[in-house]
Backbone as CSV, one residue per row, in Angstrom:
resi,resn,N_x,N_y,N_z,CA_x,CA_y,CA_z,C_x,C_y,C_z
1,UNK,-16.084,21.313,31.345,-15.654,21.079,29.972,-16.060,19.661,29.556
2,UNK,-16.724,19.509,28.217,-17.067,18.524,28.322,-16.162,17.560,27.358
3,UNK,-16.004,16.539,27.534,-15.187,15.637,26.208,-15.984,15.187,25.295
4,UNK,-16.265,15.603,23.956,-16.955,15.055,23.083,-16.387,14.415,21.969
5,UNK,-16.015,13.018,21.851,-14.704,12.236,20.724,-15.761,12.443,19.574
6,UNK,-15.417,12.435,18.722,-15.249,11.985,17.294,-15.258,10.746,16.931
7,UNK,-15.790,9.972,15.707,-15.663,8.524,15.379,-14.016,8.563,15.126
8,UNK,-13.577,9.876,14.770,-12.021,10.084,14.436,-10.900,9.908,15.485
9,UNK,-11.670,10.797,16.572,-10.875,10.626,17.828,-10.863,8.556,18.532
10,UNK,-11.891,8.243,18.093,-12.324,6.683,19.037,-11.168,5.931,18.207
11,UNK,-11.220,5.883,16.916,-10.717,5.010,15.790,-11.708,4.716,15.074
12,UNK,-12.993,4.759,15.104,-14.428,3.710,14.602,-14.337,4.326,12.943
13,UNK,-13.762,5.696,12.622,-13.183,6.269,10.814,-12.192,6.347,11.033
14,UNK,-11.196,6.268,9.869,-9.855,7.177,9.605,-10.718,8.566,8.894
15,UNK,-9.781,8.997,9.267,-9.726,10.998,9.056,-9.211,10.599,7.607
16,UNK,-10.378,11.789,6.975,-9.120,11.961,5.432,-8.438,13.211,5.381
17,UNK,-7.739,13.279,4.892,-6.509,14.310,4.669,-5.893,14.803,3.080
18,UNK,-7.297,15.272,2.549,-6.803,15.787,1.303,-5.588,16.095,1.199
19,UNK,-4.491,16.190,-0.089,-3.439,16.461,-0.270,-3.781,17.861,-0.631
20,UNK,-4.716,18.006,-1.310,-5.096,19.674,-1.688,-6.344,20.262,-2.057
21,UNK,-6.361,21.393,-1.135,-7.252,21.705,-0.570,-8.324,22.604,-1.666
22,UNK,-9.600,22.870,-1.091,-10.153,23.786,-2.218,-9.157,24.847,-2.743
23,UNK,-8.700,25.475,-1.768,-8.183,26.852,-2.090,-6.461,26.713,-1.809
24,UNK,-6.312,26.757,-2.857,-4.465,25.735,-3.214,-3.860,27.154,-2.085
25,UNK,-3.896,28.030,-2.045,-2.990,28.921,-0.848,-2.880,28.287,0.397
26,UNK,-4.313,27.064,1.012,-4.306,26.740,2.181,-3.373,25.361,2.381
27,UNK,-2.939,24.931,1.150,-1.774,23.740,1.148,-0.595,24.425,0.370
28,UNK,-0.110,25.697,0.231,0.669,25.519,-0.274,1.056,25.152,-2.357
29,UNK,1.966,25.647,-3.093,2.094,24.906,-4.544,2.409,23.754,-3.930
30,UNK,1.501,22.990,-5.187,1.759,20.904,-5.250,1.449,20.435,-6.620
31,UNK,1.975,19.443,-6.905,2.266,19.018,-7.987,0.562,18.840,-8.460
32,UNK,0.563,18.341,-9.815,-0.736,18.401,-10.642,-1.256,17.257,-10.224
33,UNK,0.191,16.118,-9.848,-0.141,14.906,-9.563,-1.160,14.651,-8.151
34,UNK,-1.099,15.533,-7.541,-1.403,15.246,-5.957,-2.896,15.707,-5.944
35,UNK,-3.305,16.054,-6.746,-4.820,16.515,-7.067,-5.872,15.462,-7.018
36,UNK,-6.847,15.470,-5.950,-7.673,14.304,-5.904,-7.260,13.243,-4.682
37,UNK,-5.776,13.507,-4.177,-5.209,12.328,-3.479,-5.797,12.721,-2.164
38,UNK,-6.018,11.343,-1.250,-6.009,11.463,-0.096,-5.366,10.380,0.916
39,UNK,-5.178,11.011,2.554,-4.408,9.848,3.361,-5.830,10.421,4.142
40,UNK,-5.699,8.856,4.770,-7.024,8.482,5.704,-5.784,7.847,6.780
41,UNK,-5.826,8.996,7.764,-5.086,8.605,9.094,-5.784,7.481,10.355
42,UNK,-5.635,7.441,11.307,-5.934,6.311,12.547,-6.187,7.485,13.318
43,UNK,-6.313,6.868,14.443,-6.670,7.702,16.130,-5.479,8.163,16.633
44,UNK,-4.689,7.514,15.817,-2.891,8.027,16.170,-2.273,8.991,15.151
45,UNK,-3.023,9.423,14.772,-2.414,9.938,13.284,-1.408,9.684,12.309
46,UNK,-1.716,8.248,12.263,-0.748,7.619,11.253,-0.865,7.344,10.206
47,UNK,-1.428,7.704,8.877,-1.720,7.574,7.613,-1.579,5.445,7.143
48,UNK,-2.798,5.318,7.224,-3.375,3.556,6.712,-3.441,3.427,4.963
49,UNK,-4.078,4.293,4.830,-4.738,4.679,3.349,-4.124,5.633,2.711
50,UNK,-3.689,5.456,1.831,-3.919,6.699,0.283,-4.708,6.395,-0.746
51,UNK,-5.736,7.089,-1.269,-5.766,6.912,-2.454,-6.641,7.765,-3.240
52,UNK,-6.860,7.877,-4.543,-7.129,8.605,-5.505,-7.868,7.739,-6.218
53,UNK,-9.307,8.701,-6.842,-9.818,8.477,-8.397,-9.136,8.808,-9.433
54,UNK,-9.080,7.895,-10.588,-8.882,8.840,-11.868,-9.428,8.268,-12.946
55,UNK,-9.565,9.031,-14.114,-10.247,8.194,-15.477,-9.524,7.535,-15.962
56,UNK,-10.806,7.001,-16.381,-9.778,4.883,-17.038,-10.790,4.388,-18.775
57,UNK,-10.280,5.605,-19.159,-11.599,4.966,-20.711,-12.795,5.167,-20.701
58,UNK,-13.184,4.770,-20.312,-15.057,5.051,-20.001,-15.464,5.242,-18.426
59,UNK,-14.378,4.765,-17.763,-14.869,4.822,-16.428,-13.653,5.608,-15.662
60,UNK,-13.833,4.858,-14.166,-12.479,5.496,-13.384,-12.337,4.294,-12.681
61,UNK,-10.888,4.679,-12.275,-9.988,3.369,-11.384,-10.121,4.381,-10.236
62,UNK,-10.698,3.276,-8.750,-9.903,3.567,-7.753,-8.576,3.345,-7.028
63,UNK,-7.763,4.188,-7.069,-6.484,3.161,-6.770,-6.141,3.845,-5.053
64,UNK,-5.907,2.599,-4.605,-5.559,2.384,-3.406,-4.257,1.710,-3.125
65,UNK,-3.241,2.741,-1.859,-1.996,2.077,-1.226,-2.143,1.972,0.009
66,UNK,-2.150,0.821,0.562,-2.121,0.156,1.717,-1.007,0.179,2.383
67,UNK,-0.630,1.065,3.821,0.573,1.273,4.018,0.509,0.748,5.868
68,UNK,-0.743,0.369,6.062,-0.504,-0.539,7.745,-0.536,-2.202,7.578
69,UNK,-0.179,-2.597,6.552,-0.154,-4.298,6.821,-1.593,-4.522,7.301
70,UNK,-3.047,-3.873,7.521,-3.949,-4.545,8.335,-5.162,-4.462,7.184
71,UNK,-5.766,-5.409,7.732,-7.256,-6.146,6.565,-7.741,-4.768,5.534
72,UNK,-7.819,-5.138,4.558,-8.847,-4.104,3.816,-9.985,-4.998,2.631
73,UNK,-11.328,-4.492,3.377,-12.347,-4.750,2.068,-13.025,-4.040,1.822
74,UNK,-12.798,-4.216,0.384,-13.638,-2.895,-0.150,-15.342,-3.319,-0.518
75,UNK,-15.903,-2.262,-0.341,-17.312,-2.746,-0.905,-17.824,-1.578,-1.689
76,UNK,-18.684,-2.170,-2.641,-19.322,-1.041,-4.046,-20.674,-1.570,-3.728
77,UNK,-21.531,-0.376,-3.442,-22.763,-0.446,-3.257,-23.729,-1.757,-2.819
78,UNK,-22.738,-2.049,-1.390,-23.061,-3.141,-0.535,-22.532,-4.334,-1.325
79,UNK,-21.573,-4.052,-1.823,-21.723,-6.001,-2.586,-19.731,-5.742,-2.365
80,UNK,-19.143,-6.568,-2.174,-18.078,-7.116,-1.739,-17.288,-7.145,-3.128
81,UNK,-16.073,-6.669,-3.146,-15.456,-6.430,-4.513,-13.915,-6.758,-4.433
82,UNK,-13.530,-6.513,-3.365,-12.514,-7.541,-2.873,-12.381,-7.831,-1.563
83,UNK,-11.000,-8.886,-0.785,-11.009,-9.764,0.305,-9.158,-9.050,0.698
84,UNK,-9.555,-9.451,1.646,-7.939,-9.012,2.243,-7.013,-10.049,2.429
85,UNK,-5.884,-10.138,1.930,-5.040,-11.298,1.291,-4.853,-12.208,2.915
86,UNK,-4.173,-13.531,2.827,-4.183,-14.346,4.262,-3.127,-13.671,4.684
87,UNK,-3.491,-13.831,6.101,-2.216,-13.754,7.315,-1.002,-13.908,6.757
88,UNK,-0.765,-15.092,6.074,0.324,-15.690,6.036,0.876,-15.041,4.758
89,UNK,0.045,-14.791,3.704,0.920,-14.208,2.720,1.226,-12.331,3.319
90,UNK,0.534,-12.002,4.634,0.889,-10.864,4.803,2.333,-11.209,6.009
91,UNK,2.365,-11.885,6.696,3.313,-12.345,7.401,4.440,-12.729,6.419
92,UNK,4.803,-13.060,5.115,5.499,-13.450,4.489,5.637,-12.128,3.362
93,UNK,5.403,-10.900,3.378,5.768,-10.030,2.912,6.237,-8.868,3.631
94,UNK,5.773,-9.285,4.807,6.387,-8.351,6.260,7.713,-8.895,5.644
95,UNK,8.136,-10.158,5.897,9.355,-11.069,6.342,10.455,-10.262,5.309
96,UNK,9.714,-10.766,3.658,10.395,-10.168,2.576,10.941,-8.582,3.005
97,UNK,10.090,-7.354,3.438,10.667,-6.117,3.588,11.910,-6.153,4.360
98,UNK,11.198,-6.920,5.113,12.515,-6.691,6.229,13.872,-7.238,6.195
99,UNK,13.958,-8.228,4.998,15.377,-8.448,4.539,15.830,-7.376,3.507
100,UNK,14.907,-6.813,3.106,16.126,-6.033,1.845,16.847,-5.182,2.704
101,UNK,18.422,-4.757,1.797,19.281,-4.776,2.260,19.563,-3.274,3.246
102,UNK,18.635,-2.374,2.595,18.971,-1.112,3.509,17.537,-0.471,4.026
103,UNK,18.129,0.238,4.963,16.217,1.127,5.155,15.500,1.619,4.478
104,UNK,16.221,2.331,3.791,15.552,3.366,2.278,14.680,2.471,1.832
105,UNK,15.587,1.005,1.073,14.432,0.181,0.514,13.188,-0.146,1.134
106,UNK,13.664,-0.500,2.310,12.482,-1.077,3.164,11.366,0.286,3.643
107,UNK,11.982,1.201,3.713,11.172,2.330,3.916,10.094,2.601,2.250
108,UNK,10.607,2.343,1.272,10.208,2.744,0.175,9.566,1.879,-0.530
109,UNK,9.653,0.633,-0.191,8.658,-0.569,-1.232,7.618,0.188,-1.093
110,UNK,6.710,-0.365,-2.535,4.980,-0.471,-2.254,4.610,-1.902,-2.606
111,UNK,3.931,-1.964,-1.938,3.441,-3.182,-2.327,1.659,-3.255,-2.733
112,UNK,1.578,-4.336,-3.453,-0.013,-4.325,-4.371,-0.538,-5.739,-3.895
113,UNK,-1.483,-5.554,-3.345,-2.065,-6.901,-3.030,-3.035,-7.589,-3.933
114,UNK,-2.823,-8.720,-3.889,-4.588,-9.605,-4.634,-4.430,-10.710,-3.364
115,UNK,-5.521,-11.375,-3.972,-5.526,-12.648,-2.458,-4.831,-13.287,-1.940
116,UNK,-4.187,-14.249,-2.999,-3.253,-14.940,-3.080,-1.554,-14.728,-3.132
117,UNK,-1.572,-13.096,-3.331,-0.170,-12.848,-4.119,-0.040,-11.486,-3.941
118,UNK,1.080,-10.950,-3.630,1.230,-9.804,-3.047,3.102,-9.232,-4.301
119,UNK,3.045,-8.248,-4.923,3.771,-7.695,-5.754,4.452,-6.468,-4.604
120,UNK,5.901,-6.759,-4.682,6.776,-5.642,-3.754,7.595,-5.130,-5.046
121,UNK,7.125,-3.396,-5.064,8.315,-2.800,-6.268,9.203,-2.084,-5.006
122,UNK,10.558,-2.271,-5.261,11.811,-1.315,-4.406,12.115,-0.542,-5.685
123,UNK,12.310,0.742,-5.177,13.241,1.064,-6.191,14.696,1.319,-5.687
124,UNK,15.218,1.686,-7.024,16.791,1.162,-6.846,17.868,2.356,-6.138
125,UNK,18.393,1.736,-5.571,19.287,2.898,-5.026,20.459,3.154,-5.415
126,UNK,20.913,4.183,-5.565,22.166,4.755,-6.353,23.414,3.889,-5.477
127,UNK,24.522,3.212,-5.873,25.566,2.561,-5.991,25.171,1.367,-4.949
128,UNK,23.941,0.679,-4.842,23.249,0.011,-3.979,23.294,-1.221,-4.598
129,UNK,21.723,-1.076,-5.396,21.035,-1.998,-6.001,19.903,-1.502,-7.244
130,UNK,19.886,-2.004,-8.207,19.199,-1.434,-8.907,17.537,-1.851,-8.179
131,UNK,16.269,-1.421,-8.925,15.266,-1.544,-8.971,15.139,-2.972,-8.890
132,UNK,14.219,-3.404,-7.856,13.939,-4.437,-7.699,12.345,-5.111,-7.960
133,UNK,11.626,-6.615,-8.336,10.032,-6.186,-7.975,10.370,-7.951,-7.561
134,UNK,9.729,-8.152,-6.049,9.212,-9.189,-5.250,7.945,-9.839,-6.189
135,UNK,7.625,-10.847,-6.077,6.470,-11.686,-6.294,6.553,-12.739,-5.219
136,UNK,5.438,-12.101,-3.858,5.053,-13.316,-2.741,4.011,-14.122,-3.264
137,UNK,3.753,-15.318,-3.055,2.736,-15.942,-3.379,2.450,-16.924,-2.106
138,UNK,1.182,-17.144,-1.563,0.687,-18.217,-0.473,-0.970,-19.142,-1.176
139,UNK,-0.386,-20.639,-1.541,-1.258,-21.022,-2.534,-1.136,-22.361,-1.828
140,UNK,-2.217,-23.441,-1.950,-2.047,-24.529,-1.474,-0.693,-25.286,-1.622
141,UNK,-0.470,-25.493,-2.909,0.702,-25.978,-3.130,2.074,-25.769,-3.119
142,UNK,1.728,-24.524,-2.461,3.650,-23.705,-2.329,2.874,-22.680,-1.523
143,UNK,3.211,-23.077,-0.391,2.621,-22.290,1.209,2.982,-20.737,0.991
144,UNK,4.494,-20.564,0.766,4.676,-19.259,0.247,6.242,-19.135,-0.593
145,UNK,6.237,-18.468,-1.648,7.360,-18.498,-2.699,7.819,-17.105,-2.579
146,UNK,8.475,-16.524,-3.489,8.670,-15.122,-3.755,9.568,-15.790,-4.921
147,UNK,9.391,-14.696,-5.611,10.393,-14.365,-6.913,10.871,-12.684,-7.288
148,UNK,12.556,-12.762,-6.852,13.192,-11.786,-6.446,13.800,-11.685,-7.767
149,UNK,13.861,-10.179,-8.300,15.006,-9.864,-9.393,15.026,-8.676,-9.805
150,UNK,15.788,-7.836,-10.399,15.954,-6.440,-10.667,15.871,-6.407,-12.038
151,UNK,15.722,-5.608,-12.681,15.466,-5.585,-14.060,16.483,-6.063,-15.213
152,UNK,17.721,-5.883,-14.281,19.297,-6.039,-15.029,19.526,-7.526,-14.940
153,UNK,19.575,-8.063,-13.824,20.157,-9.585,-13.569,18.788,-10.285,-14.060
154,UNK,17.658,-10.397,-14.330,16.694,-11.094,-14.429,15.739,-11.448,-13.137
155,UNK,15.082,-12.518,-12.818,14.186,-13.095,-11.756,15.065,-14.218,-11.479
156,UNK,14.565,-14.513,-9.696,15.302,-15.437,-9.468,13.848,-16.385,-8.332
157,UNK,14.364,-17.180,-8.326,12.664,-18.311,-7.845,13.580,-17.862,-6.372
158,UNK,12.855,-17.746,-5.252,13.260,-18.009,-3.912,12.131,-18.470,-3.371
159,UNK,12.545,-19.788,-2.022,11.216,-19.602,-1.359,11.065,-19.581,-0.287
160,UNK,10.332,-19.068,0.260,10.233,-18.580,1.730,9.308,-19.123,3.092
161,UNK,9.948,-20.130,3.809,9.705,-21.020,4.862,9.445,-20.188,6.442
């Protein structure tokens, strides 16, 4: 018998994992929303990636959720289109999840990266906390900040050492 891996089996691709399939009987009814979506799993089968095309005016947005904390760059026809935010502002949004106050939240943020600055939406939990949205930032002059607040109480400056 012979062992023949896969770039899937090694790790060298993530696997994609349409949400739905040509022939909708082979996934099951799914929402209209889930059309187009995909998770790009690991060698462990742990879903890294989601994401979806859709139209945007004249063109289309790719939108991408980043759900392993690890580097992502994207490239458009060999040319570099974005950078994967620093260590430290990813080390400092680890930090942020892991204080909010219950699992759900922490299970449920998404977070949106740019280089410098990383956006955490929680949503709110029934007799908890309302909806929350983080703003991490790691910039020369303020190593790393966050600005914590829910839609009801306002924003509040915190910063994070």
């Amino acid at each position: 018998m012979t062992n023949n891996l896969t770039p899937y089996d090694t790790g060298e691709r993530l696997e994609p994992h349409p949400y739905v399939q040509r022939d909708p009987q082979l996934t099951g009814a799914r929402s209209m929303d889930d059309y187009g979506k995909v998770d790009f799993d690991n060698e462990e089968s742990c879903t890294v990636f989601k994401l979806h095309a859709e139209r945007d005016g004249e063109g289309y947005t790719l939108k991408i959720q980043d759900l392993s904390y690890t580097p992502l760059t994207v490239e458009v026809d060999s040319e570099l289109v974005a950078v994967t935010p620093t260590e430290t502002l990813r080390a400092k949004v680890k930090e942020a999840i892991a204080e909010l106050r219950t699992e759900i939240e922490r299970e449920s943020a998404d977070v949106f990266w740019e280089w410098k600055t990383a956006l955490i939406l929680v949503p709110g939990e029934r007799h908890v906390r309302k909806q929350q949205l983080i703003m991490v930032h790691d910039t020369e002059l303020n190593p790393a900040s966050a600005k914590v607040g829910g839609w009801a109480d306002g924003i509040r400056d915190t910063r994070i050492d």
